[in-house]
C-alpha positions in Angstrom: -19.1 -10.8 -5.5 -18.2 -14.3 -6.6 -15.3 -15.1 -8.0 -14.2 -17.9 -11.2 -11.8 -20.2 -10.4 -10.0 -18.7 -13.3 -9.8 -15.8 -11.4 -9.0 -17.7 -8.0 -5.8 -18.9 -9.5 -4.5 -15.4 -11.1 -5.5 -14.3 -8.3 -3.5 -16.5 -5.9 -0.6 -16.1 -8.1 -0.1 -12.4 -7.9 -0.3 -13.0 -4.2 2.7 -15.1 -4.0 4.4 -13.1 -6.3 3.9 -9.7 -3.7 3.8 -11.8 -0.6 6.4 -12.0 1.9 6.8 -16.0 1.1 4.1 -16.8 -1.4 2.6 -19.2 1.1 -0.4 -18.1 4.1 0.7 -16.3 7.5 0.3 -19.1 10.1 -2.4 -17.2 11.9 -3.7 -14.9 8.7 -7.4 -15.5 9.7 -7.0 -13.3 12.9 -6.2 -10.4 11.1 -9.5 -10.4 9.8 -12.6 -8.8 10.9 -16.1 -9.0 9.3 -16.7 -8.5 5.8 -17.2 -5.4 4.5 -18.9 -3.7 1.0 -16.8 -0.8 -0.9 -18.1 0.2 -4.4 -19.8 -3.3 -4.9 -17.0 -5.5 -3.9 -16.9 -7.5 -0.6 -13.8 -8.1 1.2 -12.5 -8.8 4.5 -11.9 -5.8 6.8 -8.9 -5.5 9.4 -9.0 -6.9 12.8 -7.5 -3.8 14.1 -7.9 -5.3 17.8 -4.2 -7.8 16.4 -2.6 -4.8 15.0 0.2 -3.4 17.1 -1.3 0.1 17.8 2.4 2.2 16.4 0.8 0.8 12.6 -2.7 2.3 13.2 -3.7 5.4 11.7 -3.3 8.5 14.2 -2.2 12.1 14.4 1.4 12.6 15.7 3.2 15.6 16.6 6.1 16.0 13.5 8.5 18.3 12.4 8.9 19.0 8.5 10.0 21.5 6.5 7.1 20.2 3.3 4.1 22.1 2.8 0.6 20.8 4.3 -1.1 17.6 2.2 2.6 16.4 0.8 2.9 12.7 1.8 6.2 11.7 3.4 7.1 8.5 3.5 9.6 7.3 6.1 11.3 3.7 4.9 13.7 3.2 7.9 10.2 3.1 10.6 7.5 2.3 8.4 5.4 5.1 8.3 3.6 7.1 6.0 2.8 10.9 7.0 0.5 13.6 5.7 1.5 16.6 6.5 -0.6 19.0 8.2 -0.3 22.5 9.8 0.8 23.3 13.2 3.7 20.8 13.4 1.5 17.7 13.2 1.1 14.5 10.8 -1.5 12.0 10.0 0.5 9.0 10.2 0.0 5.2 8.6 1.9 2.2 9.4 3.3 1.0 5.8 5.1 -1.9 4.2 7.7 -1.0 2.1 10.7 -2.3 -0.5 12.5 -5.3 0.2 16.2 -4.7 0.1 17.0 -4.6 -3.8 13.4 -3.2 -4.7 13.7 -0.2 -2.3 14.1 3.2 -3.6 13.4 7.2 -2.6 13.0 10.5 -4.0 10.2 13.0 -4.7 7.2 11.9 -6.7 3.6 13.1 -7.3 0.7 11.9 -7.6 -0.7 11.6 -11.3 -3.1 8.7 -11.2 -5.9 7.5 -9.2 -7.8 4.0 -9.5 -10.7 2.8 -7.5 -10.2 -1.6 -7.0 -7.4 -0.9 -9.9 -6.1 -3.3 -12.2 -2.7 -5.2 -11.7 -0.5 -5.6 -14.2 2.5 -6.7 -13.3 5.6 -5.2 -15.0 8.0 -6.8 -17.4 11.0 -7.4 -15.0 8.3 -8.7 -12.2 6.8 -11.4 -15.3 11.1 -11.6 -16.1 11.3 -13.0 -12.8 8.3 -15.1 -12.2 7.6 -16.1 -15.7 4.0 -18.2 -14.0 2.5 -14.3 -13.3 -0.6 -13.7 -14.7 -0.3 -10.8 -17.3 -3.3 -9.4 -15.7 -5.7 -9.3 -12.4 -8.9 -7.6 -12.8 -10.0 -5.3 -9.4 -11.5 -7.5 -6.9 -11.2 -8.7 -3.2 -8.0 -11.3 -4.3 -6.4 -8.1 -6.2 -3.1 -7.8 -4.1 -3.2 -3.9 -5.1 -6.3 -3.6 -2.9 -9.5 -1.3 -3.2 -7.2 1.5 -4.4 -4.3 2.3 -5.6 -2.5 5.8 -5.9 0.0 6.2 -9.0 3.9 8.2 -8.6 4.8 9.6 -11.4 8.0 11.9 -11.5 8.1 14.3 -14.6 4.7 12.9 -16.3 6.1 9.7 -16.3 5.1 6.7 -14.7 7.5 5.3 -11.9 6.0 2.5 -11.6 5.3 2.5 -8.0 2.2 2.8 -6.3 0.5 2.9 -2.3 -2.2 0.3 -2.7 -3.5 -1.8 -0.4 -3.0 -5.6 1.0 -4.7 -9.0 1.4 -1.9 -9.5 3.8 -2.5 -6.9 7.0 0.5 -8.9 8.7 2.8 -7.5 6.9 2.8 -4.1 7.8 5.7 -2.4 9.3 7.7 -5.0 7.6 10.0 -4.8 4.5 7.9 -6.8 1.9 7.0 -5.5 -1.3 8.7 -5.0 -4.6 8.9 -1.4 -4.4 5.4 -0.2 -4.3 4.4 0.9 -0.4 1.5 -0.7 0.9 -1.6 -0.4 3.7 -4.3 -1.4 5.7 -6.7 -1.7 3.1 -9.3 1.0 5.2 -6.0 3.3 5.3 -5.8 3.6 1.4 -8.8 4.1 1.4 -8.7 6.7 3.6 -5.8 8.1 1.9 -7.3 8.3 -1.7 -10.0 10.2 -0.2 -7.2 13.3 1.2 -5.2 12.9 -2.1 -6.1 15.3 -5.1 -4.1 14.3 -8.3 -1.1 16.8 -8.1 -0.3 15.3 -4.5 3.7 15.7 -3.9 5.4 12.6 -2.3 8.5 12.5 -0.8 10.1 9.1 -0.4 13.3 9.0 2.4 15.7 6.5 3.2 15.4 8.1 6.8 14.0 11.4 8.5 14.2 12.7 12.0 12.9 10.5 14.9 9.0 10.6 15.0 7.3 11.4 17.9 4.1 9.8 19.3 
C-alpha cells in the first residue's frame, strides 16, 4: 500500500502527538521485523527477539474475582489480562496513560474497528492546534490495525486499546489515556473480544505471578 505525501505528513503528525517525544527512538529500526500483510495493508511486524520477554503475550497463573473473558487492566505493571478459568490469565505487556491522562474504572466494549480511523478529540486538537482533524487506517495510523472502543453506559469514553508504530514503548507510561500494544497482540485481542466485553481498568491489583 503506498502512501501520499499528504498522508505521510498527517500521518507523521498524529505520531508526534501520541509519541513519547514526537521525535524517533534512537534505535526504532530494531524493533522491527519483516513486513507483514493484514486485510490489505502492509506494515512492519515486531522484532519480538528486542522485546523484554515480561511484555510478550503468555498465560500466567492469576488470581481474580471477574468472570472468564473480562479484560483487566493493571496500570501500576503494565499488563493487560484476559481472564480465563482455573486461576489463569492471558497476559499482554501494555502502554498506558501518562500522569494527567491516566484514569480507571469499569468499561465495556461497544465498538470494534478493523485499521480504524483516528480522529483525535477536541481537547487533544486544544492542545496541539497542528493535529490533523483526521488519519485514515493505514500502516502510519498511530491507532494501529485495530482498535477496541470503552464505552461506560452507551456512551463513548473516549478511550480505546489500539495498537502502535512505536513497539518501544511498551511497559512504559506514554499515551493520552488510551492503552496500547504490540500491534500482533491487538490483533490477537480483537479476535477473543465479542462486543459486550467488560473491562476493568485499576490503579493497582494484587502482585502478578509468572
Amino acid at each position: 500500500m503506498e502512501l501520499s505525501r499528504r498522508d505521510f505528513i498527517a500521518g507523521a503528525a498524529a505520531l508526534a502527538a501520541v509519541g513519547t517525544s514526537g521525535t524517533a527512538h534512537a534505535s526504532a529500526a530494531a524493533y522491527y521485523g519483516a513486513p507483514v500483510t493484514d486485510n490489505g495493508i502492509t506494515f512492519r511486524s515486531t522484532n519480538f527477539k528486542k522485546i523484554d520477554k515480561r511484555w510478550q503475550r503468555q498465560m500466567v497463573k492469576y488470581l481474580s474475582s471477574e468472570k472468564p473473558g473480562t479484560v483487566v487492566v493493571d496500570t501500576k505493571h503494565h499488563f493487560l489480562y484476559v481472564i480465563w478459568e482455573n486461576q489463569t490469565a492471558l497476559r499482554y505487556g501494555v502502554g498506558v496513560g501518562r500522569e494527567g491522562f491516566k484514569w480507571y474504572g469499569r468499561a465495556r466494549i461497544d465498538r470494534k474497528a478493523i485499521w480504524p480511523r483516528w480522529v483525535p478529540p477536541p481537547e487533544m486538537r486544544k492542545r496541539q492546534p497542528n493535529l490533523p482533524t483526521a488519519v485514515e487506517g493505514g500502516a502510519r495510523n498511530p491507532l494501529g490495525p485495530r482498535a477496541l472502543y470503552l464505552y461506560r453506559n452507551g456512551g463513548d469514553l473516549g478511550y480505546r486499546l489500539h495498537g502502535t508504530t512505536e513497539p518501544w514503548t511498551i511497559g512504559g507510561d506514554v499515551s493520552s489515556g488510551c492503552i496500547r500494544m504490540f500491534n500482533e497482540d491487538v490483533i490477537d485481542l480483537y479476535q477473543r473480544c465479542p462486543i459486550g466485553t467488560e473491562v476493568l481498568v485499576l490503579k493497582h491489583i494484587a502482585e502478578h505471578k509468572g
